[in-house]
Backbone bond lengths (Angstrom), bond angles and torsions (degrees), N, CA, C in turn:
res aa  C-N    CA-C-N  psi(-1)  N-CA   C-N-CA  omega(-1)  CA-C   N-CA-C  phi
1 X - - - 1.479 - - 1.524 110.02 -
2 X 1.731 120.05 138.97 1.124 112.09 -173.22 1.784 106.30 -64.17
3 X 1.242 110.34 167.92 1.420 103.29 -177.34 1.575 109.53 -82.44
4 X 1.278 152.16 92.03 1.822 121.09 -170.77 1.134 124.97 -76.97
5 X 1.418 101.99 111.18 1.498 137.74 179.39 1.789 100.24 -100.31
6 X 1.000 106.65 162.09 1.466 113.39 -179.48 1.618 113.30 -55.31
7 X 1.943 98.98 -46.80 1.154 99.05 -155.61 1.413 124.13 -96.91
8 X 1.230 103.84 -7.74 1.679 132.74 163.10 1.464 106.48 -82.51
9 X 1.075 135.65 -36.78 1.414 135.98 -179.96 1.884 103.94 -39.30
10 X 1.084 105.25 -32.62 1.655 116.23 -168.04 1.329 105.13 -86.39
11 X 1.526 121.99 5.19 1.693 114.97 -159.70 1.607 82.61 -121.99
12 X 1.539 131.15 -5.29 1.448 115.43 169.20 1.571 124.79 -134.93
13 X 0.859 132.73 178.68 1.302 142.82 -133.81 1.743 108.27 -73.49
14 X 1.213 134.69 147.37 1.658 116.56 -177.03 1.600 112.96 -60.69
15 X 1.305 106.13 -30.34 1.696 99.86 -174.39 1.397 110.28 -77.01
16 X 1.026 123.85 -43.95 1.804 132.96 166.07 1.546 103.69 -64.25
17 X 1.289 147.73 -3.41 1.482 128.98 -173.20 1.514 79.24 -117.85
18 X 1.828 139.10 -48.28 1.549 129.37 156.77 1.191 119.44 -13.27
19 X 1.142 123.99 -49.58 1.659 150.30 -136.90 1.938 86.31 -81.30
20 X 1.799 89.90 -72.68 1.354 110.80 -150.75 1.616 105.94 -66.24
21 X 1.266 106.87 -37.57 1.647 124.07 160.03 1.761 106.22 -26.46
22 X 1.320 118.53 -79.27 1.113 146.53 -158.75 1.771 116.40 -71.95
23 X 1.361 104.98 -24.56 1.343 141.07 171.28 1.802 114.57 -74.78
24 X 1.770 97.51 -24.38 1.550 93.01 -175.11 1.534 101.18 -90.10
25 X 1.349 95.94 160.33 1.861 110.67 177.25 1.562 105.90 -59.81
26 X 1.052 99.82 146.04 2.017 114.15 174.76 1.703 79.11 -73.42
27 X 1.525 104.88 158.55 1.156 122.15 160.78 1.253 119.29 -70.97
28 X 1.340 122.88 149.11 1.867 114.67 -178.15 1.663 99.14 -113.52
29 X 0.993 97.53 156.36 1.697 113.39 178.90 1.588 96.89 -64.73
30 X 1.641 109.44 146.94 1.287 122.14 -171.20 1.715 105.97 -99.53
31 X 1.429 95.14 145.81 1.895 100.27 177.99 1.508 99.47 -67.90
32 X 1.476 114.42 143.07 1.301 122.80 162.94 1.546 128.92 -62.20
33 X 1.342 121.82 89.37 1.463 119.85 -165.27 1.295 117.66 -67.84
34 X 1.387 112.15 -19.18 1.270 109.66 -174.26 1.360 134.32 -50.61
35 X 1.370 108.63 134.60 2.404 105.93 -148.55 1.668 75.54 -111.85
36 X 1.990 94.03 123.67 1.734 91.50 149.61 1.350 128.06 -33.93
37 X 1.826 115.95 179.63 1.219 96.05 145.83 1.361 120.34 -103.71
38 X 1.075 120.16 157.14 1.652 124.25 -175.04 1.896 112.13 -123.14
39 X 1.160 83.16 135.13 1.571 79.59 -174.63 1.980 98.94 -130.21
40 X 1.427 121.43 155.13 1.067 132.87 -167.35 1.420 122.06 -137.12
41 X 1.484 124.19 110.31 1.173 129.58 -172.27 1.536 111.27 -120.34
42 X 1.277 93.23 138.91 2.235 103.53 175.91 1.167 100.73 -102.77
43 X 1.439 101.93 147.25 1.580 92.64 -155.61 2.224 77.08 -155.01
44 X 1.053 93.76 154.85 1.820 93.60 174.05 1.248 129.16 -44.36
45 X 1.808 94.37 -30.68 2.007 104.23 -145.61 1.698 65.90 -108.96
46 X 1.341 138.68 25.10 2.129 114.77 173.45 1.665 99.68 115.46
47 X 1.112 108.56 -167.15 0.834 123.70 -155.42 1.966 118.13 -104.13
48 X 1.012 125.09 107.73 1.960 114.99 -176.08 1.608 90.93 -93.81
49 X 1.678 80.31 148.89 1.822 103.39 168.26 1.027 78.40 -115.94
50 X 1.284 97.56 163.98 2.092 124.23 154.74 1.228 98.26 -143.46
51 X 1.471 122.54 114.96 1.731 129.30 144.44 1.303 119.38 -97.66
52 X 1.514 84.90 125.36 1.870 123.11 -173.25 1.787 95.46 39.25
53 X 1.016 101.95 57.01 1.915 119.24 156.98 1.407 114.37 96.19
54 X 1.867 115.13 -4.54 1.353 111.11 -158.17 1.888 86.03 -128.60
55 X 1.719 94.07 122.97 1.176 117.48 168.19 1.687 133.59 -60.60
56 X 1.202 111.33 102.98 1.725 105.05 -168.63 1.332 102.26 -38.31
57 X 1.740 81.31 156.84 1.702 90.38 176.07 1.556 117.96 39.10
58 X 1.289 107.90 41.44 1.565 112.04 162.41 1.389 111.70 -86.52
59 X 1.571 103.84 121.07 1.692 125.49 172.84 1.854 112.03 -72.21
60 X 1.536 111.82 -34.16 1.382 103.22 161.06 1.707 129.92 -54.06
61 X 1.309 91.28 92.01 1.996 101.46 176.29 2.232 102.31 -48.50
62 X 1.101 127.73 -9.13 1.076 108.58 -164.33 1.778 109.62 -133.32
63 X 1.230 87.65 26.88 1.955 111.57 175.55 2.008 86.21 -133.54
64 X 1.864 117.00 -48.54 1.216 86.56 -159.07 1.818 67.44 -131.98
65 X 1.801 116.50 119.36 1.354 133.52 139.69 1.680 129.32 -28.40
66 X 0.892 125.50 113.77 1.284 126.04 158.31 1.688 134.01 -80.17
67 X 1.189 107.03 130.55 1.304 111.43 -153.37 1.279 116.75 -43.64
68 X 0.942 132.44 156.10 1.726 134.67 153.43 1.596 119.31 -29.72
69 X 1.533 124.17 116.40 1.419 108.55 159.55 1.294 129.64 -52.88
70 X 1.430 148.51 86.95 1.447 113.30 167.85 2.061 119.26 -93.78
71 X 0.703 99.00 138.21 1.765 104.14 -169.39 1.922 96.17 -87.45
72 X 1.446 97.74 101.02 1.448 101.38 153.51 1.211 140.26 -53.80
73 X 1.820 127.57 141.42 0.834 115.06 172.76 1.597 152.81 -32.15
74 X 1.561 129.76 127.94 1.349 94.17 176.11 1.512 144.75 -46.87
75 X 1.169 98.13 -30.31 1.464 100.80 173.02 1.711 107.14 -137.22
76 X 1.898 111.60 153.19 1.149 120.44 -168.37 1.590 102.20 -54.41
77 X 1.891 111.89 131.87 1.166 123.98 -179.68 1.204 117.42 112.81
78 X 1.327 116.20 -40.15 1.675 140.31 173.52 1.789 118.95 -34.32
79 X 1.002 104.87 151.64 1.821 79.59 -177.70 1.417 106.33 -90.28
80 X 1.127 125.80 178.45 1.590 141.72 173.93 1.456 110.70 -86.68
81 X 1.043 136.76 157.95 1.293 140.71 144.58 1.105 140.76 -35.75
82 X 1.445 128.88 -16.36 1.278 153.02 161.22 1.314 127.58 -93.72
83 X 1.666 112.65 -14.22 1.261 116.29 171.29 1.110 118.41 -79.82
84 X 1.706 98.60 167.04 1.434 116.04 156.40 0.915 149.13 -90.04
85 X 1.529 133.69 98.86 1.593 115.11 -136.94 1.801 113.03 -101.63
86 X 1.209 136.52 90.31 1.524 159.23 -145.47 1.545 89.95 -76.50
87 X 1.068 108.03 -65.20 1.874 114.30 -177.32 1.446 105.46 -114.15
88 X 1.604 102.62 125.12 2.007 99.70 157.44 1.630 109.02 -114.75
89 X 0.964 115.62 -0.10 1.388 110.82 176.78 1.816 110.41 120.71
90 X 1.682 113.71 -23.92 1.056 109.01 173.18 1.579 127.90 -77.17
91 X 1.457 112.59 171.80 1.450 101.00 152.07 1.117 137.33 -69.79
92 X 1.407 100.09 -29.58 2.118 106.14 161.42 1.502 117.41 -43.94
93 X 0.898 116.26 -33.81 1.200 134.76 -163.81 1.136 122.12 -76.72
94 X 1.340 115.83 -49.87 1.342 142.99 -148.54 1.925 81.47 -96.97
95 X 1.703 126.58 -58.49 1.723 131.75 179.91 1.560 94.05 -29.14
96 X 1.511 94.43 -76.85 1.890 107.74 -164.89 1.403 107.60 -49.44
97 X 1.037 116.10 -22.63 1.802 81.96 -166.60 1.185 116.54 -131.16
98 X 1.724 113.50 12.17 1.095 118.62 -177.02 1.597 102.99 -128.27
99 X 1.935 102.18 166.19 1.594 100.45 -177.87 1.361 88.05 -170.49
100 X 1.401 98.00 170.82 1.715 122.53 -175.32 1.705 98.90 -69.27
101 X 1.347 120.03 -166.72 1.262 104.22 179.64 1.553 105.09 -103.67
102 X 1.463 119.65 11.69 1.186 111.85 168.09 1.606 128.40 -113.25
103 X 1.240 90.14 26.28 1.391 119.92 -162.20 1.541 132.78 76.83
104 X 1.236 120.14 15.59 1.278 124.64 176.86 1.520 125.14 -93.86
105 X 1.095 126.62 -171.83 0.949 118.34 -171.50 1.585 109.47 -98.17
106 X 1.770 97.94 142.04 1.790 98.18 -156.68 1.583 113.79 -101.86
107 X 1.466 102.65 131.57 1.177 120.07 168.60 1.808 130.47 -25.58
108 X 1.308 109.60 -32.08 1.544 122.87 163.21 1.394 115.55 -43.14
109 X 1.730 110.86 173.13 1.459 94.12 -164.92 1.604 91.85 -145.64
110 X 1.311 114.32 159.45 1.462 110.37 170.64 1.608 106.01 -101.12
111 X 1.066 113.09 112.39 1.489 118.52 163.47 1.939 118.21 -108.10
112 X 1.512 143.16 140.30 1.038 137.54 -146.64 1.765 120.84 -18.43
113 X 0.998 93.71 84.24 1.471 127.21 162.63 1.688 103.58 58.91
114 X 1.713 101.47 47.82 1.999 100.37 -171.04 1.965 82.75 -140.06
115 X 1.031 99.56 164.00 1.719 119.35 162.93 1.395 99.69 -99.49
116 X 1.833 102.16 125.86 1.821 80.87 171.89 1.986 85.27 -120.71
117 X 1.229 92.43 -179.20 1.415 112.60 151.99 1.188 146.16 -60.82
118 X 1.210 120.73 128.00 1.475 90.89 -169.94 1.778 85.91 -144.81
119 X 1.665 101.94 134.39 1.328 124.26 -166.42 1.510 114.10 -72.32
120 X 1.806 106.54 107.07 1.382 116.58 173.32 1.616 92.35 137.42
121 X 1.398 102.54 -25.59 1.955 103.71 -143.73 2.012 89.48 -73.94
122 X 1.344 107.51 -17.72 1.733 83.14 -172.04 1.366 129.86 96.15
123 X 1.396 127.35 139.86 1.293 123.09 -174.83 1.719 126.72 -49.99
124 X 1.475 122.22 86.90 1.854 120.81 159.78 0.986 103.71 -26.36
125 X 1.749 127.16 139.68 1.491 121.16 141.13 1.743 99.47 -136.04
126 X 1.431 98.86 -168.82 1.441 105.46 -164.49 1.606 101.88 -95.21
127 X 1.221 112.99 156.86 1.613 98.55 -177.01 1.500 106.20 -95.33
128 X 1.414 111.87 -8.36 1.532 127.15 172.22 1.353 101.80 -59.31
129 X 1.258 131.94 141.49 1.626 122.81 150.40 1.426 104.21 -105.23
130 X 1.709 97.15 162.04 1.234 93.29 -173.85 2.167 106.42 -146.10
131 X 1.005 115.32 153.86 1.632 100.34 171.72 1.566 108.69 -113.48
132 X 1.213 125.80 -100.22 1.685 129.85 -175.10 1.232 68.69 -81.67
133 X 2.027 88.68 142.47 1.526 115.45 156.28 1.415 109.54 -168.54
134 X 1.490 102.61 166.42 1.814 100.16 170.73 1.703 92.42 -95.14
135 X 0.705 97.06 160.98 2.203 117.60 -173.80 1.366 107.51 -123.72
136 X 1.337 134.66 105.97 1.706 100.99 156.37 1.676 89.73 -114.16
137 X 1.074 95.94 148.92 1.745 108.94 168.15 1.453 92.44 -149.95
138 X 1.900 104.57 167.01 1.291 114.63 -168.54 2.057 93.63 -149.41
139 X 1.430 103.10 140.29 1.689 130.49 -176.15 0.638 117.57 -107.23
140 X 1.313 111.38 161.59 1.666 125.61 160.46 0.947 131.69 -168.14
141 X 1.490 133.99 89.45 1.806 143.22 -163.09 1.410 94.93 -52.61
142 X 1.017 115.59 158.95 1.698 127.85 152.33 0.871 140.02 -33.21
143 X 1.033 126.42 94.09 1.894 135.63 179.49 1.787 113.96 -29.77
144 X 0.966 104.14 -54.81 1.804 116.88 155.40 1.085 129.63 -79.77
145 X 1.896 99.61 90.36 1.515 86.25 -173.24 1.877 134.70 -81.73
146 X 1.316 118.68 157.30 1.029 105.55 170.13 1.776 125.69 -151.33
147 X 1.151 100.64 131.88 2.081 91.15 -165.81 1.411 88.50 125.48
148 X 1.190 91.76 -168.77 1.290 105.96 178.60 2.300 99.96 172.15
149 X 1.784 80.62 146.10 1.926 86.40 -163.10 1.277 112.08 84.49
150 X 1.470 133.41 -130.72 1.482 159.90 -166.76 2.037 97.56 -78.60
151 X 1.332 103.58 -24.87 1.292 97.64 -164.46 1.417 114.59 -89.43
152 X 1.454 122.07 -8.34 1.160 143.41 171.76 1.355 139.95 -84.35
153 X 1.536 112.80 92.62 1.744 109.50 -169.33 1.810 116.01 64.15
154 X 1.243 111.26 35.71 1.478 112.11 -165.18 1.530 101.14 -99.16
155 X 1.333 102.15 113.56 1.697 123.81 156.65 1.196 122.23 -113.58
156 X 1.393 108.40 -152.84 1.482 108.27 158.35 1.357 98.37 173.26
157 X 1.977 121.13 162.37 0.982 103.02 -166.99 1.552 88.48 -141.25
158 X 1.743 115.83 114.00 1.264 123.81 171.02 1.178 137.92 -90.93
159 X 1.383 111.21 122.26 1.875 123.98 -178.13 1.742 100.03 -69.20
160 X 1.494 97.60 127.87 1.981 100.38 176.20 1.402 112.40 73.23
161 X 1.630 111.74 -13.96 1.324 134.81 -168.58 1.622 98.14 64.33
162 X 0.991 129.72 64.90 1.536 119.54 167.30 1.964 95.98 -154.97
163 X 1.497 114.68 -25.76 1.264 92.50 -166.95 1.971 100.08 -112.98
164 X 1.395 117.50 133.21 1.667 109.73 -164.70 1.227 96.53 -103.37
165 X 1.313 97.76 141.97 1.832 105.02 144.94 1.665 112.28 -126.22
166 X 1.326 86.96 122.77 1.471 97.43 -162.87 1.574 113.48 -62.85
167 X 1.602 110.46 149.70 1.426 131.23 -176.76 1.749 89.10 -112.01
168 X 1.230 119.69 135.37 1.474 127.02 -173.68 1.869 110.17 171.21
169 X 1.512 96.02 116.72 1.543 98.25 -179.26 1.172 102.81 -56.45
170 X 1.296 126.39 122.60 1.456 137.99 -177.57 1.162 145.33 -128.19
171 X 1.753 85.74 14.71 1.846 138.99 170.54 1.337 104.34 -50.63
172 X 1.540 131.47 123.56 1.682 100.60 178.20 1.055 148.51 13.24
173 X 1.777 117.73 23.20 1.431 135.00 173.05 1.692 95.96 -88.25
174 X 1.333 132.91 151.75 1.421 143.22 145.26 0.988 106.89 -109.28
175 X 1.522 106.64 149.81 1.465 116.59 157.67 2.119 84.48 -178.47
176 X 1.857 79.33 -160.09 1.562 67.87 -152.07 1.586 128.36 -64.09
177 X 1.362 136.38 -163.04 1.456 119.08 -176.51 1.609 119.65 -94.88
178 X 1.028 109.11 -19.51 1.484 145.03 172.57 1.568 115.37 -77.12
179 X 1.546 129.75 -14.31 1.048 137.61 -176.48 1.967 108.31 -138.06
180 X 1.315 98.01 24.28 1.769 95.23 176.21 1.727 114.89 -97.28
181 X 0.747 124.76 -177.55 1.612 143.41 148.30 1.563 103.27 -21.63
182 X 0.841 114.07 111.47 1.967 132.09 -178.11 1.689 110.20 60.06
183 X 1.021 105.13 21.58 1.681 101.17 168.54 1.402 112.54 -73.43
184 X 1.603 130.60 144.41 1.498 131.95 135.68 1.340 122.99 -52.00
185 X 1.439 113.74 61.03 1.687 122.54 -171.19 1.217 103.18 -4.61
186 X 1.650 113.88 127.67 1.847 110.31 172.59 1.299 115.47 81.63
187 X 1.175 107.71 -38.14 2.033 104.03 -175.96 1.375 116.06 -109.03
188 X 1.239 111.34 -28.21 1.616 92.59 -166.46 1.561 113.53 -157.77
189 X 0.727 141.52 111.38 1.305 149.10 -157.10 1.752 120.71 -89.56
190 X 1.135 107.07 132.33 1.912 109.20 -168.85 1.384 99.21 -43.44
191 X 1.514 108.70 158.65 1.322 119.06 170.93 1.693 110.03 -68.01
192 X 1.194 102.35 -52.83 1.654 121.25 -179.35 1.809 111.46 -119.30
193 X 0.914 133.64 -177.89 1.503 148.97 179.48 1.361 111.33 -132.61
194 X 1.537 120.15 70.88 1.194 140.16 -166.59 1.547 117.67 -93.25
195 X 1.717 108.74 25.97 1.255 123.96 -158.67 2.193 102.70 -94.31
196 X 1.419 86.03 141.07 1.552 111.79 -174.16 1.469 102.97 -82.90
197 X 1.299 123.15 154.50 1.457 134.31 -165.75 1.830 92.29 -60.34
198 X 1.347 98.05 -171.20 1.678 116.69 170.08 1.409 118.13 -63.13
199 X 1.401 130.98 134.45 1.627 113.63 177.25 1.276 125.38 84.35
200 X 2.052 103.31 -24.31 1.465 100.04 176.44 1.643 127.99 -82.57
201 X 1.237 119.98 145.25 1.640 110.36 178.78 0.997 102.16 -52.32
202 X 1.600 116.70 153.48 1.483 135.66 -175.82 1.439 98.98 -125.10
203 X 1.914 127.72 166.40 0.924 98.96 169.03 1.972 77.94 -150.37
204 X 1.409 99.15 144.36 1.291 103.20 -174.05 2.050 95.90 -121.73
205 X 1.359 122.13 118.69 1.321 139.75 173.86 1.352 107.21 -109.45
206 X 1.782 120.44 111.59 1.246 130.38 -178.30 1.327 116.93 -136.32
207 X 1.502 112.57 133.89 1.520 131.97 158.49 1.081 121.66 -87.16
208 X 1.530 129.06 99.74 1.379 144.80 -175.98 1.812 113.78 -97.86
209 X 1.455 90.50 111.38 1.715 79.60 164.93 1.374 96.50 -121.64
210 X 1.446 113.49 153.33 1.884 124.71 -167.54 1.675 107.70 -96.73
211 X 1.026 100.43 138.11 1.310 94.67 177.74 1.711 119.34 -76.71
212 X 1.443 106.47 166.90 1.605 94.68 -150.53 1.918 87.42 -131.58
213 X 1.322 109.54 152.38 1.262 121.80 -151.50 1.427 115.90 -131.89
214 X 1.222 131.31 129.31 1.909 117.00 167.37 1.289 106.62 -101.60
215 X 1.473 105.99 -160.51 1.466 116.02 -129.07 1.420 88.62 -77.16
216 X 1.337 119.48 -27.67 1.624 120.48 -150.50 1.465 95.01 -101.04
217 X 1.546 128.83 9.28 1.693 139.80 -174.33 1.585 104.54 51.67
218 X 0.758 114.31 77.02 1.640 136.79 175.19 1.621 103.09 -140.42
219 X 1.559 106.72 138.08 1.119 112.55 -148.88 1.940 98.56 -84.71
220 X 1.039 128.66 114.76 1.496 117.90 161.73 1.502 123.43 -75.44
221 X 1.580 124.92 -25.01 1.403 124.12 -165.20 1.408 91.42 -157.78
222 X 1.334 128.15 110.18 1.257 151.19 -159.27 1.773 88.07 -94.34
223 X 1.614 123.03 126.64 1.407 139.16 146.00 1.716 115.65 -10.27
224 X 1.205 101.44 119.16 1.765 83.31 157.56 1.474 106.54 -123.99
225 X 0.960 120.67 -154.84 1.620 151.22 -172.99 1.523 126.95 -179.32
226 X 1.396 95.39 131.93 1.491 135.96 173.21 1.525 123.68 -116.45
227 X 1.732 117.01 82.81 1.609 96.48 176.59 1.744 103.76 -139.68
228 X 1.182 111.93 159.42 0.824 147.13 -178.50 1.780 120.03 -89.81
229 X 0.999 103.82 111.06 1.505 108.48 -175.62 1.319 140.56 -98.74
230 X 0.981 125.22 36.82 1.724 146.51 -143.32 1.507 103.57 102.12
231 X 1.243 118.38 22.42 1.719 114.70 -174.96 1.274 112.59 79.47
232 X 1.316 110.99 9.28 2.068 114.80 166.55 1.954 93.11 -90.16
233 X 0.815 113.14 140.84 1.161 100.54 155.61 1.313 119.55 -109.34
234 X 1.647 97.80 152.16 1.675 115.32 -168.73 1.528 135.79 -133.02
235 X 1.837 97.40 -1.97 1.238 105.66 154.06 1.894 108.41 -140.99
236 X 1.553 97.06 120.45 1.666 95.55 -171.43 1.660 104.24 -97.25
237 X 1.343 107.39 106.64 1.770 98.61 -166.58 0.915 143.62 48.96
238 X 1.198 102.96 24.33 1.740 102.72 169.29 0.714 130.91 -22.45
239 X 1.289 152.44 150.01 1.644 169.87 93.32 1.111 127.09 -37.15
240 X 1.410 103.97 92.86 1.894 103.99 -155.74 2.062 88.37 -78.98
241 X 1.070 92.72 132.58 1.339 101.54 -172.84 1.539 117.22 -97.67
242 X 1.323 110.85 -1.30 1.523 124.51 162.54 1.755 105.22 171.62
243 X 1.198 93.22 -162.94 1.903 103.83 -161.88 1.427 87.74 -65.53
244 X 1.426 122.78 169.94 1.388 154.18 151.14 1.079 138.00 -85.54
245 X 1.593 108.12 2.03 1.585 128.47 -163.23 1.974 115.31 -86.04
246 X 0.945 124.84 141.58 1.065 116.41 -168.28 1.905 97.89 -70.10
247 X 1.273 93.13 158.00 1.553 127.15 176.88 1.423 141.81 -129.07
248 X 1.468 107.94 6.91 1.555 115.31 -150.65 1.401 97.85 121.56
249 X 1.440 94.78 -178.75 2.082 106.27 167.71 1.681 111.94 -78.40
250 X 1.548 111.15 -6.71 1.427 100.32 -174.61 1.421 100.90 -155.56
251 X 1.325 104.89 46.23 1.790 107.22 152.21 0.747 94.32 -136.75
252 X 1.659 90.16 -179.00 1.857 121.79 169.45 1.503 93.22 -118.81
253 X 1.701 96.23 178.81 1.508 96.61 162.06 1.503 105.88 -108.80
254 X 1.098 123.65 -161.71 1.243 147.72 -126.75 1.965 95.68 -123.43
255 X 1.517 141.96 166.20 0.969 119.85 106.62 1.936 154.16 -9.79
256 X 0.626 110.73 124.31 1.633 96.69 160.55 1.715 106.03 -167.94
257 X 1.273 97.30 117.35 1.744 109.47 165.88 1.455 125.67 -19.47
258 X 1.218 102.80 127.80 1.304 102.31 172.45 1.578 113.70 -165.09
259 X 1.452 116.40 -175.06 1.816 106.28 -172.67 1.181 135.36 -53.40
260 X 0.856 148.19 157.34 1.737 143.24 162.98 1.333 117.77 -43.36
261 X 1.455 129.71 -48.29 1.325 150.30 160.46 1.701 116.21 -86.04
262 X 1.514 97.24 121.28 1.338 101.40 152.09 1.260 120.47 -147.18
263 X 1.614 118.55 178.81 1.424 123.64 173.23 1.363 124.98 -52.81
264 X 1.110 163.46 174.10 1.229 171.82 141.58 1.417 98.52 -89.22
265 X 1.214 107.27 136.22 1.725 107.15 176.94 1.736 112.04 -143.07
266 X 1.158 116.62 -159.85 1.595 112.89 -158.74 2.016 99.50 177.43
267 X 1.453 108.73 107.52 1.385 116.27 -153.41 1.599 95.03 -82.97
268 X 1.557 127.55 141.99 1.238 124.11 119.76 1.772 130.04 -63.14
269 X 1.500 103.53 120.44 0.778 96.66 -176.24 1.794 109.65 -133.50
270 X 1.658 99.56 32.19 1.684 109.77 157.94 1.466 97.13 104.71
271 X 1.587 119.18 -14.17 1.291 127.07 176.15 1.720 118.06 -97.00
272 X 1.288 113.81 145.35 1.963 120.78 -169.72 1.403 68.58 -70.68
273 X 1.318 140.20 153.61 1.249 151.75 126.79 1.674 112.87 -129.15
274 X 1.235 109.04 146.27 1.353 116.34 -156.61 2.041 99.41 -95.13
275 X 1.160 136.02 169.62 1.460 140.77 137.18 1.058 122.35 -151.90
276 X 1.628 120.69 149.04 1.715 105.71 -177.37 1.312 80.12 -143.69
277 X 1.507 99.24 -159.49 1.485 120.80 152.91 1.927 118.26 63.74
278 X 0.926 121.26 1.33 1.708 147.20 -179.46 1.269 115.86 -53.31
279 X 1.181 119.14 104.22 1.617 150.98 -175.18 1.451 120.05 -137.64
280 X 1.425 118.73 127.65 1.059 138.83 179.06 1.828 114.13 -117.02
281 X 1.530 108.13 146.95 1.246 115.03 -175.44 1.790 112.11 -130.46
282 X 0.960 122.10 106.43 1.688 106.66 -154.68 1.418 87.94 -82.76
283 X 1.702 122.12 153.53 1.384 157.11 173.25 0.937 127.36 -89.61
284 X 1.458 137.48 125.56 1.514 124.71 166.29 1.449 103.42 -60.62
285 X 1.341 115.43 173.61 1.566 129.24 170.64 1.838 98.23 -99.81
């Protein structure tokens, strides 16, 4: 096969230089090279660093801050002290902070202390918006299964509501790799398939950074993802490499600009699917 290089691309045929086009890697986002500054002093008692003005292992709290307390949950899953807690299991809970996608009040239902789905009612989202954040939420397909592939326990749960990681019983179900249990629907596929039988709680733990935009909505800093899939992890930084939105049976969509803040949402998609447990952690950019 010719190799496609720019300049050979022109020495073969349009459908074979299409081919080879389409064949090359997307570009990946570049590591930030940028080196503090560091400065180095000899000194009797060894040697001091200082990066960008602050001396390692500096014991002065008021040259070098100590982090924020936040007090973890009592138990693993629990929210933190700093979170935001979207779902606790009540119906109070479930009024305030949730809505149809036009802001009304949503058709979903609380059954023992989960939001499920309910077929026709339409995509829930949060009335909170949100941009970079940590996420934990927790699932659960149907104890009875039925379908099989796409047709089985199929949700999904969207950051800004535009970017998914799919909810899909993914228990000895196949279908494609790009559309299972912790995929970036369309883009990117779990590392592993770390998925719990039918009925069982799921628990999805995510690092969201938002993608960032200029004036003319052209993308400057493309989305990634970090989540955790029962605590396997299954996406290590991703680079969401465009939208997640359906396109046909074999696209994606595209980018397209939009606010800094958005809803968090959670699809009907004709399946009871269960959620509880919903905590948010907001992100610097």
């Amino acid at each position: 096969m010719i190799k496609p290089t720019l300049s050979n691309l022109k020495k073969v045929s349009p459908a074979i230089a299409l081919t080879a086009v389409v064949a090359m890697p997307v570009a990946s986002a570049h590591e930030d090279l940028t080196k503090p500054e560091i400065k180095v002093e000899k000194k009797k008692d060894g040697l001091y660093m200082y990066i960008d003005g602050v001396k390692v292992h500096e014991t002065d709290t008021t040259k070098q801050p100590l982090p924020k307390v936040v007090t973890p949950g009592a138990a693993v899953g629990a929210p933190p002290s700093d979170a935001v807690v979207l779902f606790d299991g009540s119906e109070k809970s479930f009024k305030e902070n949730w809505s149809d996608t036009k802001g009304g009040a949503s058709k979903w239902k609380t059954v023992d202390g989960a939001m499920e789905s309910v077929r026709g009612a339409g995509y829930i989202q949060s009335k909170a918006k949100f941009g970079s954040c940590q996420l934990h939420i927790e699932w659960a397909s149907p104890a009875q299964v039925k379908g099989n592939g796409q047709g089985r326990g199929n949700s999904g749960v969207f950051l800004m509501g535009n970017y998914e990681i799919q909810v899909l019983d993914s228990f000895k179900n196949q279908t494609y790799a790009d559309g299972q249990a912790g995929a970036l629907y369309g883009r990117s596929k779990p590392l592993v398939n770390a998925s719990r039988g039918p009925g069982e709680w799921q628990t999805y733990d995510v690092i969201f950074h938002r993608p960032l935009f200029d004036k003319e909505g052209k993308v400057t800093r493309r989305a990634t993802f970090t989540v955790l899939h029962n605590g396997v992890l299954i996406q290590d930084h991703t680079i969401l490499s465009g939208g997640t939105g359906w396109r046909g049976p074999h696209a994606a969509s595209d980018y397209k600009a939009h606010a800094d803040k958005l809803p968090i949402s959670m699809q009907d998609h004709g399946n009871p699917v269960r959620f509880r447990n919903v905590w948010v952690r907001e992100l610097k950019d």
